[in-house]
N, CA and C of each residue as an Amber inpcrd file, in Angstrom:
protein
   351
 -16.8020000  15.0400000 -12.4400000 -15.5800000  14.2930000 -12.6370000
 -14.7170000  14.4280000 -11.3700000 -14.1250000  13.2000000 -10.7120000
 -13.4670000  13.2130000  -9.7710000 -12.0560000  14.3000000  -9.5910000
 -11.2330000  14.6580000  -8.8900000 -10.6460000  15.2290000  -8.8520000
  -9.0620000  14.4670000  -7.8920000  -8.0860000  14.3310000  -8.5510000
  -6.8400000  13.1530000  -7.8510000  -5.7390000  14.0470000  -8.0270000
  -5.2700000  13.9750000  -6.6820000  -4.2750000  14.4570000  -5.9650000
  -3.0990000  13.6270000  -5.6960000  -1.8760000  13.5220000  -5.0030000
  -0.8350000  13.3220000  -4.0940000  -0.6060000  14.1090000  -2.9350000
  -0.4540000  13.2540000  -1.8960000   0.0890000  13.9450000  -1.0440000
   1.1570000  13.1810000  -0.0650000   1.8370000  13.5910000   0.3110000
   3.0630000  12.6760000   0.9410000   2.2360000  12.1730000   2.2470000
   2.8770000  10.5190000   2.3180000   2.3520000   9.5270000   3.1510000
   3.1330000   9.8220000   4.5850000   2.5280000  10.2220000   5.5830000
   3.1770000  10.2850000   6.9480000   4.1570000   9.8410000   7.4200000
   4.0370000   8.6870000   7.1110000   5.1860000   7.4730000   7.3280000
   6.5520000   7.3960000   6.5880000   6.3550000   8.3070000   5.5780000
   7.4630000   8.2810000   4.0450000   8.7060000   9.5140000   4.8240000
   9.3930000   8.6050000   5.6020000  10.3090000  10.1050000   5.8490000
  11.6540000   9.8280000   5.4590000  11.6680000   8.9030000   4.7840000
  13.1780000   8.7210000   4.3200000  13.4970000   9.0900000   2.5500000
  14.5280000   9.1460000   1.9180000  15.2110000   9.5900000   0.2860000
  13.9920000   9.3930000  -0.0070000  13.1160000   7.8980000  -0.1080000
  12.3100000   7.1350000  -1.1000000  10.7280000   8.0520000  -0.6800000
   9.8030000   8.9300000  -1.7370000   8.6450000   9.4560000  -1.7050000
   7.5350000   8.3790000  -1.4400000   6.8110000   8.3350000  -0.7010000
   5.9170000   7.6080000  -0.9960000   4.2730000   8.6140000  -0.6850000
   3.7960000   8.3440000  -1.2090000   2.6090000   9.3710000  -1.1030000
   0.9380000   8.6490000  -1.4830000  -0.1410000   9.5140000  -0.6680000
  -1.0590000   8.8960000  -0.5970000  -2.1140000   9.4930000  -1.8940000
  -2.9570000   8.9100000  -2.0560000  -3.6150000   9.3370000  -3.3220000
  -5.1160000   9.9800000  -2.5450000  -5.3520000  11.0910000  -3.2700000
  -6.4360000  12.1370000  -2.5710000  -7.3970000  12.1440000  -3.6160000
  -9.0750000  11.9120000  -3.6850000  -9.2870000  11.7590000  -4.4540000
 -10.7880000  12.9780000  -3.8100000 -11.0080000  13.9490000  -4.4720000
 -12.0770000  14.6800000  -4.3420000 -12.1920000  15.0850000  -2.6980000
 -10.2300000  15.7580000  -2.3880000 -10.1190000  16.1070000  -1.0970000
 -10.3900000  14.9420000  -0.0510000 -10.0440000  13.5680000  -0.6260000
 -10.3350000  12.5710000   0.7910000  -9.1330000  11.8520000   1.2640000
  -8.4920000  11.9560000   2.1590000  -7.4310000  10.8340000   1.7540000
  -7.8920000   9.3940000   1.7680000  -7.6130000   8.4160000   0.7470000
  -7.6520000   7.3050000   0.8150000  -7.0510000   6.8950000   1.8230000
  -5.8790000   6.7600000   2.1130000  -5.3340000   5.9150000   3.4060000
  -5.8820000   6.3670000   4.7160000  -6.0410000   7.8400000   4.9350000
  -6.7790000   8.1850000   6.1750000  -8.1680000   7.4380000   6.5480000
  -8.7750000   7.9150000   4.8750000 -10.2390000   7.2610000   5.3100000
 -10.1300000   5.5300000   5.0900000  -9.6130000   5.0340000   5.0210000
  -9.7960000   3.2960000   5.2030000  -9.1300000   3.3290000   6.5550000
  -8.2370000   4.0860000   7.2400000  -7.6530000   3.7530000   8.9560000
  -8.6770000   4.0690000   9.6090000  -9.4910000   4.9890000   9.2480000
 -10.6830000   5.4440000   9.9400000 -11.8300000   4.5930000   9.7900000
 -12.1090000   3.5740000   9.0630000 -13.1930000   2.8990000   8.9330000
 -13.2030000   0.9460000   8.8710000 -11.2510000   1.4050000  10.1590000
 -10.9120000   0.1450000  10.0100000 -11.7940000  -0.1040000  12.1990000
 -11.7700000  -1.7270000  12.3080000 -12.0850000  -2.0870000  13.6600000
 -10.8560000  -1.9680000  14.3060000 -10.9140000  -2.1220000  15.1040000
  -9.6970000  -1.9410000  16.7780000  -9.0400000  -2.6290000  16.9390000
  -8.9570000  -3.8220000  16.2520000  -8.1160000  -4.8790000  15.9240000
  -7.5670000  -5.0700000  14.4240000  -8.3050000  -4.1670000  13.9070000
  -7.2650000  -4.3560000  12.5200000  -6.5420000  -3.2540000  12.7450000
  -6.4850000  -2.4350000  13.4080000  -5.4350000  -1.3390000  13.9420000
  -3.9870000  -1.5770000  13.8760000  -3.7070000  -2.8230000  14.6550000
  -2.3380000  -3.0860000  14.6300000  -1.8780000  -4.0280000  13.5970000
  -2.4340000  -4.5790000  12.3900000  -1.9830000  -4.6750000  11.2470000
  -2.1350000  -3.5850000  10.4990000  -2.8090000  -2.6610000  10.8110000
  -2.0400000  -1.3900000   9.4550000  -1.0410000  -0.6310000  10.2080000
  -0.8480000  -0.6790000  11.4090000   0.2090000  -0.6930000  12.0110000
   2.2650000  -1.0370000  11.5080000   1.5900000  -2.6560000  11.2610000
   2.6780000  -3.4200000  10.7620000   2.9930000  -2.8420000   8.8400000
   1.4580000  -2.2700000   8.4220000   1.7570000  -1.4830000   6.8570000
   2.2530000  -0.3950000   7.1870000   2.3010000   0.2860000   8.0650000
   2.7210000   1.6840000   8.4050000   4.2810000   1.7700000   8.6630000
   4.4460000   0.7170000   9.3000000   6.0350000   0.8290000   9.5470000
   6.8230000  -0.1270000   8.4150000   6.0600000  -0.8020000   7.4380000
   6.5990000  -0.9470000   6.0830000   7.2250000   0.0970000   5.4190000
   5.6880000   0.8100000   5.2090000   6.1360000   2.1000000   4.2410000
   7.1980000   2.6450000   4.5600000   7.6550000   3.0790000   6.1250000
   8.5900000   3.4530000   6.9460000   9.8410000   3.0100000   6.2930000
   9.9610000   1.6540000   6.1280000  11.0290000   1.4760000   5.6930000
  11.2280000   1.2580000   4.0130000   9.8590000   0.8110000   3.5170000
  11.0430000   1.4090000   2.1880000  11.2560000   2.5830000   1.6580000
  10.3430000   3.3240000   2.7960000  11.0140000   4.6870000   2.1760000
  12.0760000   5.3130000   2.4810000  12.8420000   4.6490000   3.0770000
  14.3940000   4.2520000   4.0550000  15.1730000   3.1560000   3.2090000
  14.8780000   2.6920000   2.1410000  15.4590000   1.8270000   1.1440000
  15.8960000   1.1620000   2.0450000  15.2190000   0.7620000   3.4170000
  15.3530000  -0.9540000   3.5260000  14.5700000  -1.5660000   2.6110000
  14.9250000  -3.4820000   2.5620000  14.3930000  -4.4530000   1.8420000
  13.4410000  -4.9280000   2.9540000  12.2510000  -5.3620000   2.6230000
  11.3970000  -6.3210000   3.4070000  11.2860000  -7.5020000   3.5490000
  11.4540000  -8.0890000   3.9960000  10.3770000 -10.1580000   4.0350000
   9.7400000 -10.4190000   2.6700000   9.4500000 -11.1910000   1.9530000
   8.7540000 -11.5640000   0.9600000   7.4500000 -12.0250000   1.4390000
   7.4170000 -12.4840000   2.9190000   5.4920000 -12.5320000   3.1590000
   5.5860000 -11.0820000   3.9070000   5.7790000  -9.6290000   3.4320000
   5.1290000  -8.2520000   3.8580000   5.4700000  -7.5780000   2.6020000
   6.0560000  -7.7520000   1.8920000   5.7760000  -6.9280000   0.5470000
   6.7830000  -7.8320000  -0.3920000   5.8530000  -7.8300000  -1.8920000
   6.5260000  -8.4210000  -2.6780000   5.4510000  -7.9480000  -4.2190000
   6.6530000  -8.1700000  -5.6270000   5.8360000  -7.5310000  -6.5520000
   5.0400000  -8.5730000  -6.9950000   3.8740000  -7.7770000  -7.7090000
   2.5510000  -8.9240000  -8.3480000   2.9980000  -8.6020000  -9.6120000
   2.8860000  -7.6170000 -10.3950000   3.5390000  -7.8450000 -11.9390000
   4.8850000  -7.3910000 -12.3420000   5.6320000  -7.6430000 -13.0480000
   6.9370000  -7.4760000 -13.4050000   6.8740000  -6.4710000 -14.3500000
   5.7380000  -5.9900000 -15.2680000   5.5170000  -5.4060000 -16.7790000
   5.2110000  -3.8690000 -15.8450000   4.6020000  -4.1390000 -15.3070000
   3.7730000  -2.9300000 -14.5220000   4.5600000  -2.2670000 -13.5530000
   5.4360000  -3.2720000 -12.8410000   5.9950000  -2.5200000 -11.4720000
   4.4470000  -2.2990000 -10.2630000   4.3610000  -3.5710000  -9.6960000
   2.7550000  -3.2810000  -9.4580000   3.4910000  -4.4240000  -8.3060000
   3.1390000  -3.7650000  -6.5140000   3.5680000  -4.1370000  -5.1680000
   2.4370000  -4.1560000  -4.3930000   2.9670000  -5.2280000  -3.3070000
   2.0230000  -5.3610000  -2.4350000   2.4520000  -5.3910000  -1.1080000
   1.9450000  -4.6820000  -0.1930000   2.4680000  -4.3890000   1.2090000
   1.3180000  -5.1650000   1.3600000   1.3250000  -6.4110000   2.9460000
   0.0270000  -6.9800000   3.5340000   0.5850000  -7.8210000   4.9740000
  -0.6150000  -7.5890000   5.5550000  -0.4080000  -7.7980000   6.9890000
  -1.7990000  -8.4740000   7.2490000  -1.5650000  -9.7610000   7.8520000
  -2.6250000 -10.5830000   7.9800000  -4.1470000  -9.9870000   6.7680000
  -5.2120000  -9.8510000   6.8090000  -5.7630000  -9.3570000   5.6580000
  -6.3630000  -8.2960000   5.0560000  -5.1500000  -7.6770000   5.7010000
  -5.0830000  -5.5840000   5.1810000  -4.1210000  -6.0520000   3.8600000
  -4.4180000  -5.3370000   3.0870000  -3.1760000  -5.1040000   1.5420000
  -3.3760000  -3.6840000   1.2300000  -2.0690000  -3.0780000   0.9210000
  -1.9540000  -2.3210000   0.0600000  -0.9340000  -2.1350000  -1.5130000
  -1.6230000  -1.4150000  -2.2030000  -0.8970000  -1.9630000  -3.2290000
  -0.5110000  -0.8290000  -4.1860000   0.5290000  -1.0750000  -4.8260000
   0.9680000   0.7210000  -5.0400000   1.9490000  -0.0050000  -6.3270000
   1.8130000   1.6330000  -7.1460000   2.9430000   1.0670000  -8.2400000
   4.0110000   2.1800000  -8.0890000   5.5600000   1.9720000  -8.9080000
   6.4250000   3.3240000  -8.6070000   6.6520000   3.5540000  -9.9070000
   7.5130000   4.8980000  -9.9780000   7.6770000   5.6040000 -11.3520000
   8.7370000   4.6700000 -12.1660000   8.9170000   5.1240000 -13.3960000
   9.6500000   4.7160000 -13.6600000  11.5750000   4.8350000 -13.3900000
  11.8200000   6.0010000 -12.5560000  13.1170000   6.1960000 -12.6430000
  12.9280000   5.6310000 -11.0200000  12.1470000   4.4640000 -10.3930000
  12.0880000   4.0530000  -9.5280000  12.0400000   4.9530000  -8.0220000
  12.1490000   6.4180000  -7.8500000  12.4130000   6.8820000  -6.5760000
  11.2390000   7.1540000  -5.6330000   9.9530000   7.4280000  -6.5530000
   9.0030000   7.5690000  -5.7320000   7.7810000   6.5850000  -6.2080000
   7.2080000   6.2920000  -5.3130000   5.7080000   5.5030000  -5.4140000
   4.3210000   6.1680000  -5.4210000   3.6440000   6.3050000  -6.4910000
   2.2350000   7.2380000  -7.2270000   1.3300000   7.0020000  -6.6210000
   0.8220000   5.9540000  -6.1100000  -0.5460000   5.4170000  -5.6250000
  -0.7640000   4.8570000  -5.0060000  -1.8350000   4.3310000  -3.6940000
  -2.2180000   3.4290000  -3.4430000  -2.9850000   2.9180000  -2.8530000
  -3.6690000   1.6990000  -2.9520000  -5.1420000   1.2920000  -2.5250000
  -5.0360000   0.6370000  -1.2500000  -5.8550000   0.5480000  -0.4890000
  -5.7500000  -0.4500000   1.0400000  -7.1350000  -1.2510000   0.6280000
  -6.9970000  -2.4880000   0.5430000  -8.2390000  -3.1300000   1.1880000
  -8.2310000  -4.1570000   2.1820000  -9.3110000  -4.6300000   2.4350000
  -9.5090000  -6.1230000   3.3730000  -9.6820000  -7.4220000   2.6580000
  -8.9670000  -8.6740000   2.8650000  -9.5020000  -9.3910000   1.9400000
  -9.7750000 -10.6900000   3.0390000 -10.7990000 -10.9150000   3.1030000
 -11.2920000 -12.3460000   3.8500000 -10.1650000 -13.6290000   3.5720000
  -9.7690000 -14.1750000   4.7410000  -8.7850000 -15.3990000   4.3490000
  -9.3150000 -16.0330000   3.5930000 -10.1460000 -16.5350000   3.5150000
 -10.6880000 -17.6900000   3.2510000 -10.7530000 -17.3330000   0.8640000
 -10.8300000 -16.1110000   0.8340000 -10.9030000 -15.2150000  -0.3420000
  -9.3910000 -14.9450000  -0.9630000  -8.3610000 -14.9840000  -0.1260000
  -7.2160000 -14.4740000  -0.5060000  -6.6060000 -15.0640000  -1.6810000
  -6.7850000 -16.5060000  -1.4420000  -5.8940000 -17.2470000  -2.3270000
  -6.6840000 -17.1060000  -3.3910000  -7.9490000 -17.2190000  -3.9700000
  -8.6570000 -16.7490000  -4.8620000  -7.7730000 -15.5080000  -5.9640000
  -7.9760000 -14.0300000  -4.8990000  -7.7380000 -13.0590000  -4.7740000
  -6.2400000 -12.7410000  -6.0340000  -4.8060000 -13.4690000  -4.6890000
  -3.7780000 -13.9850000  -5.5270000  -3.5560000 -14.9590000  -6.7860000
  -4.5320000 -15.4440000  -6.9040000  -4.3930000 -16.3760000  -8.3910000
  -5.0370000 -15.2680000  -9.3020000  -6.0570000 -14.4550000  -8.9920000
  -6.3700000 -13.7190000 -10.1690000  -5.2470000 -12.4490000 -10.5090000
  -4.6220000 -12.2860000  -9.5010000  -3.6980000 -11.0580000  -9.4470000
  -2.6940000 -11.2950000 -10.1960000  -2.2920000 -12.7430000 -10.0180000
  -1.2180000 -13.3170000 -11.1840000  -1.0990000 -13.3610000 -12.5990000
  -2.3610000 -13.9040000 -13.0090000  -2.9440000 -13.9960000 -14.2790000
  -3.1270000 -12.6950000 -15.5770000
């Protein structure tokens, strides 16, 4: 049986927690930066200095983060076709989880219609 952790996200240095999810000692966010190409570098770049800020309770752009469900509290940070996606607690201060993937353009809009639904 797997084993899931927290650990605070590098980038999270402001009031707002944001933290990465460790799953059987791995970090998820480490290991997807590590198994990203040299050019998707500087779009997780542009996710990195997201997190930066809302964990600085700045507001973002609505095309770099915006919520997918309203019931859930369920967000999406994305930069050309890196996403990450994270939900927060309920007394809103810190954020529990979150996934990075790649999603092919051509796949996205797909992607977003099922995310809606």
């Amino acid at each position: 049986m797997p084993n899931f952790a927290f650990r605070k996200n590098k980038f999270s240095t402001g009031p707002r927690l944001i933290v990465d999810l460790i799953i059987d000692k791995v970090n998820q966010f480490e290991s997807f930066k590590e198994g990203l190409e040299k050019n998707q570098l500087k779009k997780l770049n542009v996710i990195s200095s997201s997190i930066l800020q809302i964990s600085e309770n700045r507001t973002l752009p609505q095309n770099k983060h915006r919520k997918l469900h309203s019931k859930f509290d369920i967000y999406e940070f994305k930069s050309g076709d890196l996403r990450l996606y994270y939900t927060k607690t309920k007394g809103g201060q810190s954020f529990h989880w979150e996934v990075i993937k790649t999603i092919k353009p051509r796949t996205s809009k797909k992607w977003n219609q099922s995310v809606k639904s």
